[in-house]
Biopython code that builds the backbone (N, CA, C, O; Angstrom):
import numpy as np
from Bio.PDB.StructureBuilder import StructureBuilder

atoms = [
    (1, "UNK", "N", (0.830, -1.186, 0.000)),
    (1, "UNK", "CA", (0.000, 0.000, 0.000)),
    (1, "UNK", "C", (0.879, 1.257, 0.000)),
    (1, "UNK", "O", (1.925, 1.231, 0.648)),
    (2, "UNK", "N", (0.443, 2.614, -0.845)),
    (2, "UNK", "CA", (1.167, 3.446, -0.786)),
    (2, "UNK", "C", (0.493, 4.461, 0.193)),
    (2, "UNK", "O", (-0.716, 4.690, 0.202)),
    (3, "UNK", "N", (1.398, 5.033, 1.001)),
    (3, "UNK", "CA", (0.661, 6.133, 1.538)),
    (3, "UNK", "C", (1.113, 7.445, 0.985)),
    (3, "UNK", "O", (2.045, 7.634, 0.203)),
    (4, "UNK", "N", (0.039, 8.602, 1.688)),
    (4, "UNK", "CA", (-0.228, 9.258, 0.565)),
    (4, "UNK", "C", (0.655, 10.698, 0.943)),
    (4, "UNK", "O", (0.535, 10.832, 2.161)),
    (5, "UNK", "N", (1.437, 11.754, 0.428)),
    (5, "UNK", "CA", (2.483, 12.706, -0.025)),
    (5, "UNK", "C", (2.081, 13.797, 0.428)),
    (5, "UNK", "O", (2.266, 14.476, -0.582)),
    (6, "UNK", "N", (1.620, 14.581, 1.260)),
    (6, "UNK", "CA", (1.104, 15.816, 1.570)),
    (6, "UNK", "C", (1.362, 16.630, 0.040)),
    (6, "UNK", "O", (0.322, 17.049, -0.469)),
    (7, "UNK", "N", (2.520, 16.863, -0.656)),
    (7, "UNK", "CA", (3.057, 17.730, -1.244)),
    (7, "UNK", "C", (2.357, 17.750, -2.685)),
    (7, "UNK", "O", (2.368, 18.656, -3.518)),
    (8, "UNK", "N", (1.445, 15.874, -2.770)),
    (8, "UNK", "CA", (1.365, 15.473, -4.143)),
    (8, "UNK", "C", (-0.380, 16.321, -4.113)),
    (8, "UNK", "O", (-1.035, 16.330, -5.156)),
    (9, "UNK", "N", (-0.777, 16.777, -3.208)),
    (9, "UNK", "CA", (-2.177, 17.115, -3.258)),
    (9, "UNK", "C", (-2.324, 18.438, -3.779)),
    (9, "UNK", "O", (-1.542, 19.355, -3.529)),
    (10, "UNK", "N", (-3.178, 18.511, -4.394)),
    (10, "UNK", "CA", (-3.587, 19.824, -5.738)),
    (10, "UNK", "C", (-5.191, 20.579, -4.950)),
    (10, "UNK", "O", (-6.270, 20.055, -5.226)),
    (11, "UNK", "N", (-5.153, 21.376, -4.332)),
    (11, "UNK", "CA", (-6.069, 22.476, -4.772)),
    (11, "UNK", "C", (-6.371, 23.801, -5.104)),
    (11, "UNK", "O", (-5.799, 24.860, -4.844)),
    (12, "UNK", "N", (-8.003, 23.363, -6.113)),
    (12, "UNK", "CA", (-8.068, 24.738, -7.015)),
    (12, "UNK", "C", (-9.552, 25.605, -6.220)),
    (12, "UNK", "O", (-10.374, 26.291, -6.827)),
    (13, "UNK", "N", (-9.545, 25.451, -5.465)),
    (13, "UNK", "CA", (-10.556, 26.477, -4.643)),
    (13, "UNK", "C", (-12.205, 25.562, -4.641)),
    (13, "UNK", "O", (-13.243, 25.970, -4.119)),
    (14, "UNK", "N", (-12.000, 24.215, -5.414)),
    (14, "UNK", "CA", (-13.161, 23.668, -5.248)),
    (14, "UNK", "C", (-12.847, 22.224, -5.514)),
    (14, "UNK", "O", (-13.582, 21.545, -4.797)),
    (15, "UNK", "N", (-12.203, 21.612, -6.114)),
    (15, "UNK", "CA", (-11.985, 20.344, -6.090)),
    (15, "UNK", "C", (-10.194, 20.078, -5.205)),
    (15, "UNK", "O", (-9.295, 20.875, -4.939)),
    (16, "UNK", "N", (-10.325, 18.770, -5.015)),
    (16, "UNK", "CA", (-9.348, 18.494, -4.207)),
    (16, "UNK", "C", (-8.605, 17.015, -5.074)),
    (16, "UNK", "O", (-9.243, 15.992, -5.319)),
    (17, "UNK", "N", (-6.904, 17.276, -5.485)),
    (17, "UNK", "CA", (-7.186, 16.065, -6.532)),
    (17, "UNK", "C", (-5.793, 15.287, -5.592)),
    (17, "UNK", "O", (-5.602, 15.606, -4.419)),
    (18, "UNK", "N", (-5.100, 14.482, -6.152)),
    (18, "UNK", "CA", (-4.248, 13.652, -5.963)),
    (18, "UNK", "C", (-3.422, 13.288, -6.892)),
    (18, "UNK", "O", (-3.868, 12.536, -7.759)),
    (19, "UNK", "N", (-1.996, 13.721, -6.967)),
    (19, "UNK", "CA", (-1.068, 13.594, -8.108)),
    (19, "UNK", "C", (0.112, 12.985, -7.862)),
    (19, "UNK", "O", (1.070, 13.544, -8.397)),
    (20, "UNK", "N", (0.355, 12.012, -7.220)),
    (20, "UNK", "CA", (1.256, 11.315, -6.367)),
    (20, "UNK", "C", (1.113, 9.843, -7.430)),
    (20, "UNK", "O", (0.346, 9.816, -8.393)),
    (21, "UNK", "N", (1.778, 8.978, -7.131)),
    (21, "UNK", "CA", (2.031, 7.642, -7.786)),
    (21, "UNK", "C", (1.820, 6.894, -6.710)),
    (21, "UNK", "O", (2.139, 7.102, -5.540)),
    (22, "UNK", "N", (1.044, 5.671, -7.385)),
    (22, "UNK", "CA", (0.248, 4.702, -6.445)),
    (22, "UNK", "C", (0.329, 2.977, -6.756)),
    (22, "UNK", "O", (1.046, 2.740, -7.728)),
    (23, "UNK", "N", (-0.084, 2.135, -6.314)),
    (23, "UNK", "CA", (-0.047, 1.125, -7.348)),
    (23, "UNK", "C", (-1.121, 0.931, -8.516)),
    (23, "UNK", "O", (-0.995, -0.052, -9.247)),
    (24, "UNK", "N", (-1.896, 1.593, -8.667)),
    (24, "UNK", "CA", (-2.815, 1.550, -9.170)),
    (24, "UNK", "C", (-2.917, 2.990, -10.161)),
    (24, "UNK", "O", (-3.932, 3.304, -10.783)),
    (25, "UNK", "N", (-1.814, 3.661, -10.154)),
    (25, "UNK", "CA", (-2.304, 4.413, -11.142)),
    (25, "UNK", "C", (-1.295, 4.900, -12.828)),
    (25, "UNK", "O", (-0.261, 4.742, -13.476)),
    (26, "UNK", "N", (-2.114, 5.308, -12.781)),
    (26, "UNK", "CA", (-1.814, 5.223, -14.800)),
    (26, "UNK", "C", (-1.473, 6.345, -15.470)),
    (26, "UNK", "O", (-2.312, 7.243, -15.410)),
    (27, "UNK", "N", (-0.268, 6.612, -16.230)),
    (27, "UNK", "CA", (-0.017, 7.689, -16.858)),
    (27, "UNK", "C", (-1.039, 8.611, -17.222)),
    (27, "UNK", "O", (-2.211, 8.234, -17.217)),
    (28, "UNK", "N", (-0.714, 9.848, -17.559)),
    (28, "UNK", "CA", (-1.800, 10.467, -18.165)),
    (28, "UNK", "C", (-2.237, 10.230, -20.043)),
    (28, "UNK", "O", (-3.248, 10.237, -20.746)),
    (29, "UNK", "N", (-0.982, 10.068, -20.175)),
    (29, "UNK", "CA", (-1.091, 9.983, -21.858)),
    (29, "UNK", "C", (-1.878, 8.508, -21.740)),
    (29, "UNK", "O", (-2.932, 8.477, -22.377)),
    (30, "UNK", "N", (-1.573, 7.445, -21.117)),
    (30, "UNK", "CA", (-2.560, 6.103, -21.295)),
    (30, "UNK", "C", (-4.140, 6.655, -21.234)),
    (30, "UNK", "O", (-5.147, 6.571, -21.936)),
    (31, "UNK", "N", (-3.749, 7.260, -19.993)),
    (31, "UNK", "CA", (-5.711, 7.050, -19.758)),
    (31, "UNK", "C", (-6.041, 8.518, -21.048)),
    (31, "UNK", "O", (-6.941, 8.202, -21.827)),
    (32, "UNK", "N", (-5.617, 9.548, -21.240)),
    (32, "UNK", "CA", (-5.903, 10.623, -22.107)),
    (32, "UNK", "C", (-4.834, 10.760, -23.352)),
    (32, "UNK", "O", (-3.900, 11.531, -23.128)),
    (33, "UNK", "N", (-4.853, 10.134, -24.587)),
    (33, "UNK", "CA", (-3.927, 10.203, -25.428)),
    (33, "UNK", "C", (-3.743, 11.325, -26.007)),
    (33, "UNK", "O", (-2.683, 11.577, -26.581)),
    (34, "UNK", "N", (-4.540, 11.993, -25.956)),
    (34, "UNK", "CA", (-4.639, 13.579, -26.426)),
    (34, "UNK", "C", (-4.306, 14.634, -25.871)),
    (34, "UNK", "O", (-4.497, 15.820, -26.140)),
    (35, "UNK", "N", (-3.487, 13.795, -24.599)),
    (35, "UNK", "CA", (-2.934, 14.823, -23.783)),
    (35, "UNK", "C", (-2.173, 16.161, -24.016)),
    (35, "UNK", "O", (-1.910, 16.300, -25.210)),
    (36, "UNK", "N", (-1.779, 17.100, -23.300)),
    (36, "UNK", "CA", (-0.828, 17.986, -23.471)),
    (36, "UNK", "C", (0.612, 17.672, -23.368)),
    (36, "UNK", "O", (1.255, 17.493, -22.334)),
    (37, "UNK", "N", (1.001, 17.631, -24.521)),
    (37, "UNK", "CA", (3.212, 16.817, -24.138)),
    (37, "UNK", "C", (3.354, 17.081, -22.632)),
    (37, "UNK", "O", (3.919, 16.175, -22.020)),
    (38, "UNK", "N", (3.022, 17.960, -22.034)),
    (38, "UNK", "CA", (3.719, 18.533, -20.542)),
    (38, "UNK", "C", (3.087, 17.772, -19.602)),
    (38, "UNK", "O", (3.377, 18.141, -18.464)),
    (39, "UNK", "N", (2.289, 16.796, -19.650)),
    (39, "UNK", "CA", (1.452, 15.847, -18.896)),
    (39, "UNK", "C", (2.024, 13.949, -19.655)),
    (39, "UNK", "O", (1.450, 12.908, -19.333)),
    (40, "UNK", "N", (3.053, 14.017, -20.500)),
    (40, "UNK", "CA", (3.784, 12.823, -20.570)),
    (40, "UNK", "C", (4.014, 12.681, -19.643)),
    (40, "UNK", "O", (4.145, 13.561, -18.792)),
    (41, "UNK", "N", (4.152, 11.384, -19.486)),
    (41, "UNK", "CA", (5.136, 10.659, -18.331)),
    (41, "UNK", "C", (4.645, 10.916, -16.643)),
    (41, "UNK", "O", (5.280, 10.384, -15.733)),
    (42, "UNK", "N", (3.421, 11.811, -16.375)),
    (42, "UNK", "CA", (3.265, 11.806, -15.123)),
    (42, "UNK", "C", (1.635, 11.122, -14.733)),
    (42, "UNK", "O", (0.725, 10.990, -15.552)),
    (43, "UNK", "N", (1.600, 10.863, -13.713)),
    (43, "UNK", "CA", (0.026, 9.773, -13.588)),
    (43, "UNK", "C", (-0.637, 10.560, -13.515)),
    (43, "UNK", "O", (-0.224, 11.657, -13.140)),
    (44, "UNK", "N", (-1.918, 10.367, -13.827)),
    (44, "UNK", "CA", (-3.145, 10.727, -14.005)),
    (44, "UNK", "C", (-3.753, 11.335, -12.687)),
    (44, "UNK", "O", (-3.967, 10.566, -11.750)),
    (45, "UNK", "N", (-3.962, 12.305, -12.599)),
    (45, "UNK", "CA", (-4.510, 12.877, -10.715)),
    (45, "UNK", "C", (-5.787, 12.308, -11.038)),
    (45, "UNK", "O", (-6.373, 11.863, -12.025)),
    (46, "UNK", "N", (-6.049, 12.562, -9.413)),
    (46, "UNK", "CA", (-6.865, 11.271, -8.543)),
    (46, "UNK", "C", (-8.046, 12.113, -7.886)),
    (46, "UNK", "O", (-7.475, 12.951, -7.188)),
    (47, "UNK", "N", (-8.853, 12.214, -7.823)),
    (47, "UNK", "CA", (-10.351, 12.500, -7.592)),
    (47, "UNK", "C", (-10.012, 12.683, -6.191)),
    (47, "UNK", "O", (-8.925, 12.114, -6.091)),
    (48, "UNK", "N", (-10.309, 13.135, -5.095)),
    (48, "UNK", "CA", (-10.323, 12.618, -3.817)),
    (48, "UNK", "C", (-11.728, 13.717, -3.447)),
    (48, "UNK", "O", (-12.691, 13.011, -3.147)),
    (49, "UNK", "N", (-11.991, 14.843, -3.406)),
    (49, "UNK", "CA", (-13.079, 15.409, -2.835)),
    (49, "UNK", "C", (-13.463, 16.799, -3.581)),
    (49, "UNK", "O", (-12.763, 17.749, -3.932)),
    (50, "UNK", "N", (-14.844, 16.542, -3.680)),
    (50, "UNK", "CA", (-14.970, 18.629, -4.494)),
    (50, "UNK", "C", (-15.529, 19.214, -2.803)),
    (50, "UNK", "O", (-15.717, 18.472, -1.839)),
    (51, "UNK", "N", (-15.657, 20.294, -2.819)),
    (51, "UNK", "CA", (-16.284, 21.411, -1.558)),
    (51, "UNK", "C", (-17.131, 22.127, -2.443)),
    (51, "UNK", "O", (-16.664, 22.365, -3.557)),
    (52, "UNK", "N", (-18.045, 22.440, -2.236)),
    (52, "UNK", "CA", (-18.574, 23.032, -3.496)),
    (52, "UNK", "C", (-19.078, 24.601, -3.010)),
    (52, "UNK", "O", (-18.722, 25.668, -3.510)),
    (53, "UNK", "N", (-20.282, 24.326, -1.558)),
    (53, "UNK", "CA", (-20.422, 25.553, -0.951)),
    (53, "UNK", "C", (-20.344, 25.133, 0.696)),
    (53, "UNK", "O", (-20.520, 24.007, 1.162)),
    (54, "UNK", "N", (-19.945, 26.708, 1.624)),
    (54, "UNK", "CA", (-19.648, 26.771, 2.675)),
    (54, "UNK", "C", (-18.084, 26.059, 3.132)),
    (54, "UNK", "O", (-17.138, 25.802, 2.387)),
    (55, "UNK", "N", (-18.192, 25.867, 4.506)),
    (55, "UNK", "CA", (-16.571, 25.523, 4.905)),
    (55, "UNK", "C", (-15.957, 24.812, 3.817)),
    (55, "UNK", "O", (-16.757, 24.166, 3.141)),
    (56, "UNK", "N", (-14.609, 24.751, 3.425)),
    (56, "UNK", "CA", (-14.263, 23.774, 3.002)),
    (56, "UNK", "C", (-12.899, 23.439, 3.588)),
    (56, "UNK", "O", (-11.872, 24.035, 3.262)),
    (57, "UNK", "N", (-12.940, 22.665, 4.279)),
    (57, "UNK", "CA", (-11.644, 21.911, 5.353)),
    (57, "UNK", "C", (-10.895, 20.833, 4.567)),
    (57, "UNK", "O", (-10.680, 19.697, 4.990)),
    (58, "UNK", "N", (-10.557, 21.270, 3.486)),
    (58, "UNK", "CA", (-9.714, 20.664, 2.504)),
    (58, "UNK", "C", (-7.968, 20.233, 3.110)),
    (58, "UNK", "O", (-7.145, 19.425, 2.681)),
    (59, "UNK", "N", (-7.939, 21.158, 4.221)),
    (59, "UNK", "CA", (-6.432, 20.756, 4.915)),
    (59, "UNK", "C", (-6.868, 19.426, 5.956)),
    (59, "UNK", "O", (-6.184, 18.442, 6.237)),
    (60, "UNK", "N", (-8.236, 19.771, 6.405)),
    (60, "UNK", "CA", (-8.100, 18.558, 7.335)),
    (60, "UNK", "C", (-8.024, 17.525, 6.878)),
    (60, "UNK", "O", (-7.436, 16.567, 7.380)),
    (61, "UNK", "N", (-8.786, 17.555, 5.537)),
    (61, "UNK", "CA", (-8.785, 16.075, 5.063)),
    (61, "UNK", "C", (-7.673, 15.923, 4.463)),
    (61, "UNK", "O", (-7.542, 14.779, 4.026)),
    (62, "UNK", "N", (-6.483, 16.873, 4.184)),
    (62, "UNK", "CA", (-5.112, 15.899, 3.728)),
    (62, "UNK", "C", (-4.597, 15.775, 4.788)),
    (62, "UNK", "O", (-4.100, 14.664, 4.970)),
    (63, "UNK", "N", (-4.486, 16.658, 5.789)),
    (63, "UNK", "CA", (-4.160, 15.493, 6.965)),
    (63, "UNK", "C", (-4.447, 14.318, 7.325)),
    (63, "UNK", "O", (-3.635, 13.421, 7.549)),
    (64, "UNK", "N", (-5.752, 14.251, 7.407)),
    (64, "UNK", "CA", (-6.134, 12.822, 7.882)),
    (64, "UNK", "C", (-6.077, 11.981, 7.480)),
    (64, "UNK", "O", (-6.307, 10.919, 8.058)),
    (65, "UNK", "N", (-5.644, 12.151, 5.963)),
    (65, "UNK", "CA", (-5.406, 11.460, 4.688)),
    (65, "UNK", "C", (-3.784, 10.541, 5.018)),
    (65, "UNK", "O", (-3.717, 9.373, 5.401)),
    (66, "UNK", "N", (-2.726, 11.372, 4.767)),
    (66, "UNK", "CA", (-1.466, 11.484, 5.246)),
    (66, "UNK", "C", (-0.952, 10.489, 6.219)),
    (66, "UNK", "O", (-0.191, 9.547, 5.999)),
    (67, "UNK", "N", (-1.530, 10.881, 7.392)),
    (67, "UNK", "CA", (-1.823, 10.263, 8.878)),
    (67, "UNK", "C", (-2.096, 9.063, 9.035)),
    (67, "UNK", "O", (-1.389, 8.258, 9.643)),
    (68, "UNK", "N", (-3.365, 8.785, 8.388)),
    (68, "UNK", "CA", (-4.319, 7.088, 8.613)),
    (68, "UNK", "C", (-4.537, 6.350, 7.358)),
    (68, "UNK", "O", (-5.066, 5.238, 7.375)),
    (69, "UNK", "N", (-4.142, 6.937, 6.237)),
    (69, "UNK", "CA", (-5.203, 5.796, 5.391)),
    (69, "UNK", "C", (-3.856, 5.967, 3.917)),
    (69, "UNK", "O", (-3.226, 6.994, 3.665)),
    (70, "UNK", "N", (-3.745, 4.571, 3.145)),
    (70, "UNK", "CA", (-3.083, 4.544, 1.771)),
    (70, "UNK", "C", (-3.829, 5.144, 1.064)),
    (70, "UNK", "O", (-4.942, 5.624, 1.277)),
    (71, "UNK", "N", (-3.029, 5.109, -0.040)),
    (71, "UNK", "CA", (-4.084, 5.616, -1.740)),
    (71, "UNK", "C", (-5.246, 4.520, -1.897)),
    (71, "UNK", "O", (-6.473, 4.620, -1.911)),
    (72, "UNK", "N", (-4.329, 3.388, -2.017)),
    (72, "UNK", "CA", (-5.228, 2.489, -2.527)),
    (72, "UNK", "C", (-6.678, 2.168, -1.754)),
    (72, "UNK", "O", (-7.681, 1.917, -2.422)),
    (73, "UNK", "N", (-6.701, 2.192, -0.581)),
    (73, "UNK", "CA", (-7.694, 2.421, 0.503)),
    (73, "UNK", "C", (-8.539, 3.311, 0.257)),
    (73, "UNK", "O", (-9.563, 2.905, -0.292)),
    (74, "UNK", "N", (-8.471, 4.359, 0.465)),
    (74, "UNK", "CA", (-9.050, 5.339, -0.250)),
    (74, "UNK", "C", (-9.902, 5.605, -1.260)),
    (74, "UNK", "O", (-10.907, 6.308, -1.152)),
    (75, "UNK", "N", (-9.459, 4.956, -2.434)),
    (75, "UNK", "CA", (-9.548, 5.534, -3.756)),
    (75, "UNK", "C", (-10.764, 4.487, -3.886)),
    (75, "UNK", "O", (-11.773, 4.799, -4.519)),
    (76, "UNK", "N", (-10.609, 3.031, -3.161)),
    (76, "UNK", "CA", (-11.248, 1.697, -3.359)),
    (76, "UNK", "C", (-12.623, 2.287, -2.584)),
    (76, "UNK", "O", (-13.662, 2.242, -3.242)),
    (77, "UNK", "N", (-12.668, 2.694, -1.574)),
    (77, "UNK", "CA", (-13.573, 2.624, -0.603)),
    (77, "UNK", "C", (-14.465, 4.268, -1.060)),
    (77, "UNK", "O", (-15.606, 4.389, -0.614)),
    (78, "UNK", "N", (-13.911, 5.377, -1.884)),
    (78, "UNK", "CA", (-14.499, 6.335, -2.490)),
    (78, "UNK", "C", (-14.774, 6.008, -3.850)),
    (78, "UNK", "O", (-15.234, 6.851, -4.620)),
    (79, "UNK", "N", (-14.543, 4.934, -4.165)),
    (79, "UNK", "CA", (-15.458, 4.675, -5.508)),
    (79, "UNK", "C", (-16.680, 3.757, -5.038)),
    (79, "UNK", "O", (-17.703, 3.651, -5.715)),
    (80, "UNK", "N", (-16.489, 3.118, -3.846)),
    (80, "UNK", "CA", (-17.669, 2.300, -3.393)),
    (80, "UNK", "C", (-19.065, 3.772, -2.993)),
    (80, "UNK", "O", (-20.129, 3.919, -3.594)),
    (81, "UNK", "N", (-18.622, 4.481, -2.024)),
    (81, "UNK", "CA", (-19.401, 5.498, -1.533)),
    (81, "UNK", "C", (-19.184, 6.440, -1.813)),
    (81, "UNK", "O", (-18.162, 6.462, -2.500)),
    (82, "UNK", "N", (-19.698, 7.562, -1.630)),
    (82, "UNK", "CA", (-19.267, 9.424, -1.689)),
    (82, "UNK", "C", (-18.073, 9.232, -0.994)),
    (82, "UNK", "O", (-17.779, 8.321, -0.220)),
    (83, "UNK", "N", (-17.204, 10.513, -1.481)),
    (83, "UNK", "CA", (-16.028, 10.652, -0.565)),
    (83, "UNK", "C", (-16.641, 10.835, 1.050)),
    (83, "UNK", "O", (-16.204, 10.162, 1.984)),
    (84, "UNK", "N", (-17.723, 11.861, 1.200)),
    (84, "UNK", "CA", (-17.442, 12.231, 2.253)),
    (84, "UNK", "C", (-18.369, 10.687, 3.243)),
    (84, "UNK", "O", (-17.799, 10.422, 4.302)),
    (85, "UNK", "N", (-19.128, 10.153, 3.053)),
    (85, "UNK", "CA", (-18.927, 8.834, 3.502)),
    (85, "UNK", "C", (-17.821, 7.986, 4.009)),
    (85, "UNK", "O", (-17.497, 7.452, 5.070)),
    (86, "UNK", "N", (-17.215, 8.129, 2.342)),
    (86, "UNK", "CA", (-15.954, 7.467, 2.799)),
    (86, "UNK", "C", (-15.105, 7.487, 3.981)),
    (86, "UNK", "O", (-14.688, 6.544, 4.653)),
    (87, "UNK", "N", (-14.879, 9.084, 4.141)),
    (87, "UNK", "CA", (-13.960, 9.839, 5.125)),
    (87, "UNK", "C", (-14.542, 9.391, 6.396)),
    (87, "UNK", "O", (-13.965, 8.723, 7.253)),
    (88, "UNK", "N", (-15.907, 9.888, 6.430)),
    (88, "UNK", "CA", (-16.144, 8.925, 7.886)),
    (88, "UNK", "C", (-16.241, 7.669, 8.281)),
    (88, "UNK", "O", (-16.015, 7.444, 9.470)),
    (89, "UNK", "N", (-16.583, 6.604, 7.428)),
    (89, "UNK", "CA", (-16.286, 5.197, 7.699)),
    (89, "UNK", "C", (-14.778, 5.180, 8.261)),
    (89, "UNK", "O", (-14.428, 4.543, 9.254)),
    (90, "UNK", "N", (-14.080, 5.849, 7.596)),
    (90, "UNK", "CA", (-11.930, 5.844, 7.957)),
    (90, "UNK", "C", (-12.154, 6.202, 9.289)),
    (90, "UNK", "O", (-11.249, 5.651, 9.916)),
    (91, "UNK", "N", (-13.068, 7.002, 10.288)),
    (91, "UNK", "CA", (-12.905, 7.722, 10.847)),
    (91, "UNK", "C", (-12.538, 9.024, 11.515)),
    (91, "UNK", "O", (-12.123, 9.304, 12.640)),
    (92, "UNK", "N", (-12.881, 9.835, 10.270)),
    (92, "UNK", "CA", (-12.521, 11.121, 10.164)),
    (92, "UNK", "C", (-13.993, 11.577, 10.805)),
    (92, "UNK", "O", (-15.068, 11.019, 10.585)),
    (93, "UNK", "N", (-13.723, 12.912, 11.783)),
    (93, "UNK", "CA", (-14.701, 13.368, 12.452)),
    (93, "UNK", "C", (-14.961, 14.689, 12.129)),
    (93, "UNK", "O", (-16.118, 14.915, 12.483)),
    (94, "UNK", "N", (-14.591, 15.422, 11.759)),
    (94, "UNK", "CA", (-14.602, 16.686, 11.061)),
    (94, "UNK", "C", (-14.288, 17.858, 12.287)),
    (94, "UNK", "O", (-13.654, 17.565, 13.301)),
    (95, "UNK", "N", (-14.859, 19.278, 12.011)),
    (95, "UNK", "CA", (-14.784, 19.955, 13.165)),
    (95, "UNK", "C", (-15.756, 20.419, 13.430)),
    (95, "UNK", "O", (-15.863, 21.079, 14.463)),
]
sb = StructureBuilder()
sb.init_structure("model")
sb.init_model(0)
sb.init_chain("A")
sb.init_seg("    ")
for serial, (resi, resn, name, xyz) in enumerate(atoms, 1):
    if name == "N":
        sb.init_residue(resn, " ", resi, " ")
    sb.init_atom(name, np.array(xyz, "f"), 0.0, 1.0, " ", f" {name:<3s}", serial, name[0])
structure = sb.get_structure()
């Protein structure tokens, strides 16, 4: 299991992504062949949560991320449910 990079996490004021290497993940040019050359050779970012309106505690959850749980964990158990499900089954409690 890989755990997950504080540094590899991307946000743009509403989605929250994941750009780190995992076992499970896949270039960008594989999964998008039409890519931009400047997106060769690096994996495909990773879905992890949008905020859409009100708080968005996007630091807590890469902490808690970081802290307790792999990629692969994660990624498996947020394609089963909503992220934010997800997060609390892991045991994330919010504030």
């Amino acid at each position: 299991m890989t755990p997950f990079v504080k540094e590899e996490f991307v946000w743009d004021g509403m989605y929250l992504m994941y750009r780190g290497r995992h076992t499970k993940s896949v270039n960008y040019e594989v999964a998008r062949p039409d890519c931009h050359p400047s997106w060769v050779g690096k994996p495909k970012p990773e879905f992890i949560a949008r905020f859409k309106y009100g708080r968005k505690p996007w630091k807590a959850w890469v902490n808690f991320l970081v802290k307790n749980v792999s990629v692969e964990e994660y990624l498996e158990l947020a394609e089963e449910i909503y992220p934010r499900p997800a997060m609390e089954k892991l045991g994330y409690k919010g504030k």
